[in-house]
N, C-alpha and C positions, 0 to 999 in steps of 0.2 A: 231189363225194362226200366226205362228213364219213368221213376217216381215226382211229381211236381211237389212242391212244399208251399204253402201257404203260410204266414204268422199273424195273426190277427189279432185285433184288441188291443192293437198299439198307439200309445197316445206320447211319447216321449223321442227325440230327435237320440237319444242316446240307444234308444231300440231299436230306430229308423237303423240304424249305423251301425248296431247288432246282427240283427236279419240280412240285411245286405253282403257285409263283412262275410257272413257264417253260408251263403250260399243260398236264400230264398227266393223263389220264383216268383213271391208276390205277396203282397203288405196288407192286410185288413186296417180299416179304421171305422171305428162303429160310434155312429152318430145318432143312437137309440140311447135311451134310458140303460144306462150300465157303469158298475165302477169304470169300465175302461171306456168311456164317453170322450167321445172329442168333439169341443164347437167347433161349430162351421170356420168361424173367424180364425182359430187356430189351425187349422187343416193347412193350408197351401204352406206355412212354413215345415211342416213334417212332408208333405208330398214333396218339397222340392228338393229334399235329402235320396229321394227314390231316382236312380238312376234309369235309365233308359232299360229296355226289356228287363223291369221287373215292375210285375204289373199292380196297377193299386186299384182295391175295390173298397167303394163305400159299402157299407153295411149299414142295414136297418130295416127293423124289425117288418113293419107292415107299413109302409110311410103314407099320407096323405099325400095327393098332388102338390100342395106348397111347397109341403116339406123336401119332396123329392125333387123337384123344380130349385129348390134357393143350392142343395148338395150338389145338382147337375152345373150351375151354372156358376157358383162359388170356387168349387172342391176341383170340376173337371176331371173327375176320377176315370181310370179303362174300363172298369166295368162296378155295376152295381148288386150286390146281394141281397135277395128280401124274396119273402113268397112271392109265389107268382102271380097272384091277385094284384099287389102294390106297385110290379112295376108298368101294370098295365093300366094304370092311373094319369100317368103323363107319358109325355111323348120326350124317348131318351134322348136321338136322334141315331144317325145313321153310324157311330164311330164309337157307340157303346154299348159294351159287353154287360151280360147277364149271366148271376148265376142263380138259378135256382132253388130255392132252400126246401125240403120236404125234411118232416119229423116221420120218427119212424114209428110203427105200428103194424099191423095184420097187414094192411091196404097200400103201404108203401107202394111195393111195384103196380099196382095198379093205377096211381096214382102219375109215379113215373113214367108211368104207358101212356099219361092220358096228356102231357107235355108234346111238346115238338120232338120232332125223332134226333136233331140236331142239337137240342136243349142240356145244357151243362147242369147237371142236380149236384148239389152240396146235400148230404144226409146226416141229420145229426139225430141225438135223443129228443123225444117227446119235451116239449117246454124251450124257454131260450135258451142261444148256447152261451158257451163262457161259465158251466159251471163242473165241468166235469165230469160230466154221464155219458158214457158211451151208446149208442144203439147196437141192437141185435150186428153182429156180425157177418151171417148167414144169411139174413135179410140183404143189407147191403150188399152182399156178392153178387145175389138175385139180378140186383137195379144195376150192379157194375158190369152185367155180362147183357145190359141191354143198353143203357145210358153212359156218357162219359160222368162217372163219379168223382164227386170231392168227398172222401171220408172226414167227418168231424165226428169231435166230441169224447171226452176220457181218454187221447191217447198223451204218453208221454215218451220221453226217449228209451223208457224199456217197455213198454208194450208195442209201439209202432211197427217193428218188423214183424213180430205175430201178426197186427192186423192188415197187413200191406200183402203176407201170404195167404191170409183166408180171405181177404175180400179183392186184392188184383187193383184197386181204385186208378183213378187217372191220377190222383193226387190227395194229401193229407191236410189238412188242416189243423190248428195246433195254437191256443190260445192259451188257459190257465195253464197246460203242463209243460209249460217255458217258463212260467212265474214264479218269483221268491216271495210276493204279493200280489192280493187282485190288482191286476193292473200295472204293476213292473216285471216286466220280463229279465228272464234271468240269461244276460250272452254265455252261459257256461253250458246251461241245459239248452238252449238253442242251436250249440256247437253238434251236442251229443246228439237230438233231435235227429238233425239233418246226415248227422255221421250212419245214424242209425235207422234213416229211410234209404240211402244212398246204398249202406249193406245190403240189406233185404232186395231194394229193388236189380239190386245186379244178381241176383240168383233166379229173376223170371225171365220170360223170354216175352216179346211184345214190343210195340210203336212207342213213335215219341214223339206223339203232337203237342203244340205249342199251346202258350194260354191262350194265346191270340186267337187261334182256330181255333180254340176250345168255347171259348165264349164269344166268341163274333166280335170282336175289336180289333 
């Protein structure tokens, strides 16, 4: 089972060149209030370090129309992250991808049910991510045996293959535990990361859809 990798919270052209290097499927850049903040203005020189089919999403938290609008039009990202409230704020256009963020809790799947059948959910811990809290496991399993799943939140290169065999995700996501700091990613543990989503997922059996079909871009 082709596991995707996500590295997110990257604000630095030396991590663009990390993640790439080390085998990422696609590049976070979070344009929300966060150590790993990147302006708008700085954006397009880290984006154009991302090669071709490795897809890059803005991230951000809940965004206002403007805010979403100046990212869209600025940044040009493949898809964008944020509850699903935010990106229904403005109008993406037709050639970008969404992923949808839910916090986990009792109501998650419920939650998840209440999305497009077609809808990519990113699940993390209750509160913003980027700080290391994992969600319920089991829960997540729940939404990955209905929704195509991005598992976030507390994994790092040694917990990743436990949670790739209890939850099955479409793909990980992986922000503070690449980091030697908030906000500097470390290419050593990015290597291991990916070495060690790449183990695990060759022991399931399963498809290997694209980001692109994954999130409609």
């Amino acid at each position: 089972m082709r596991v995707r990798v996500k590295i997110c919270g990257v604000r630095r052209a030396a991590d663009v060149e990390a993640a790439v290097r080390c085998g990422a499927d696609a590049i976070g850049f979070v344009f929300s209030p966060s150590p790993r903040h990147v302006a708008v203005h700085e954006a397009p020189a880290l984006l154009a370090g991302v090669p071709p089919f490795v897809t890059t999403v803005a991230v951000l938290w809940s965004p206002v129309p403007r805010e979403l609008a100046l990212v869209l039009e600025q940044v040009r990202p493949d898809a964008v992250q944020c509850e699903p409230d935010g990106f229904g704020r403005a109008a993406a256009g037709p050639r970008t991808g969404f992923l949808a963020v839910l916090h986990d809790g009792p109501d998650v799947l419920t939650e998840a049910r209440a999305l497009p059948r077609d809808a990519a959910v990113l699940l993390e811990a209750p509160g913003r991510g980027g700080r290391g809290v994992a969600p319920d496991w089991g829960r997540a399993a729940a939404v990955a045996r209905e929704r195509r799943l991005i598992l976030a939140g507390g994994l790092t290169p040694e917990n990743v293959g436990d949670a790739i065999r209890a939850v099955r995700p479409f793909a990980v996501d992986v922000s503070s535990g690449v980091e030697s700091s908030p906000g500097i990613k470390d290419p050593a543990r990015i290597a291991r990361f990916i070495e060690a989503v790449n183990r695990a997922g060759d022991t399931l059996e399963g498809g290997g859809a694209t980001w692109s079909s994954v999130l409609g871009c």
